[in-house]
C-alpha positions in Angstrom: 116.2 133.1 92.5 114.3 130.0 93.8 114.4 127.0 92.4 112.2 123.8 92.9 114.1 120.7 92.1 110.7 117.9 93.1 112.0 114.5 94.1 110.3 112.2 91.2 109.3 109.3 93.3 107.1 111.7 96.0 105.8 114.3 93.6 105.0 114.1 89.7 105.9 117.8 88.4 102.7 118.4 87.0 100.8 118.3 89.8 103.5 120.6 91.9 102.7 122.8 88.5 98.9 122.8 88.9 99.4 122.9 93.1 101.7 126.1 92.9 98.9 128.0 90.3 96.5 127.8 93.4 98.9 128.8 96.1 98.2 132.5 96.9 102.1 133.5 97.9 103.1 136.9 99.4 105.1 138.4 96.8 107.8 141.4 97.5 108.6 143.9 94.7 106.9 146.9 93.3 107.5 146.5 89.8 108.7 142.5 88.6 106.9 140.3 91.9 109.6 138.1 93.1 109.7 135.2 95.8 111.8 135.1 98.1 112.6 132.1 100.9 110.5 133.8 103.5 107.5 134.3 101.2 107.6 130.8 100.6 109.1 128.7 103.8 106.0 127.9 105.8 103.7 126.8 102.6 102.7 123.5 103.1 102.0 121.4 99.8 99.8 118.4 100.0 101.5 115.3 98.4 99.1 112.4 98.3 100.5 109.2 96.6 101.7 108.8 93.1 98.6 107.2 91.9 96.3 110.2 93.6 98.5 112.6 91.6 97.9 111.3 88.6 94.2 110.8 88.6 94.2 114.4 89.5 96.4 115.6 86.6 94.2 113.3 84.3 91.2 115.0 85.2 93.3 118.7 85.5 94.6 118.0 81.7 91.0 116.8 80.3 89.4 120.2 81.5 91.9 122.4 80.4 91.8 120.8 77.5 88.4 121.0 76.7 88.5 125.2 78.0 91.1 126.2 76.1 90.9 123.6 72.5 88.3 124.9 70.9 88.1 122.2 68.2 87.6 119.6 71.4 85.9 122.2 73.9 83.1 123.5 71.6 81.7 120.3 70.1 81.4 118.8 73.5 79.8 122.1 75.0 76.9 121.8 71.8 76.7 117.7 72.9 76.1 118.9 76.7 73.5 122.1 76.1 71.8 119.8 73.2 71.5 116.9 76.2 70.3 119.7 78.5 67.6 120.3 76.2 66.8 117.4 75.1 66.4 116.7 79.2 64.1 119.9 79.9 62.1 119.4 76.9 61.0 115.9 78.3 60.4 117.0 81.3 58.5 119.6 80.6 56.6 117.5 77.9 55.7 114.5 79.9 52.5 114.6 80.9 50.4 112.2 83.3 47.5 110.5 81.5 43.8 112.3 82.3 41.5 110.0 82.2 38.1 110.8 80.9 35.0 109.5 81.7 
C-alpha cells in the first residue's frame, strides 16, 4: 500500500487530489489495479506556489460545482444559453439603415 503524506506548506491536498485524477499511472493487477512504487517513482508533479494552488482549486471547485449541483448548475446553464440567444438574435436582427431615395 502507498501512502501520500503532502508536506502542508509546499502542496495544499486538494490540488495533489485534483493533480493525481489527471495522472495516467501504469497500474499492475488483473482484477483490483494497484500501484506499486515503480508505477509511480518517476512521476513528476508540478507544485507551483501556494497562492497558484489555490486559485486553481477555486476555479476546480466552482466547475465541479456547477457540473455536478444541479440546483446551481442548471439555472446558470438556462442564464448562459438565454444570453446566447439573446446575443444571436441581435446579431442576426441588426440591420444597417437603407436609405431611400
Amino acid at each position: 500500500m502507498i501512502v501520500l503524506i503532502p508536506n502542508d506548506k509546499l502542496v495544499l491536498v486538494k490540488y495533489l487530489n485534483y493533480i493525481l485524477y489527471t495522472v495516467k499511472f501504469n497500474e499492475s493487477g488483473a482484477g483490483i489495479k494497484q500501484l506499486t512504487i515503480p508505477n509511480i517513482k518517476d512521476i513528476t508533479i508540478p507544485i507551483p506556489p501556494l497562492s497558484v494552488q489555490e486559485q486553481i482549486v477555486n476555479i476546480l471547485d466552482r466547475f465541479e460545482k456547477l457540473c455536478n449541483d444541479i440546483s446551481e448548475g442548471l439555472p446558470a446553464e438556462i442564464e448562459a444559453r438565454q444570453k446566447q440567444y439573446e446575443y444571436y438574435r441581435d446579431k442576426l436582427l441588426t440591420f444597417k439603415e437603407l436609405k431611400v431615395s
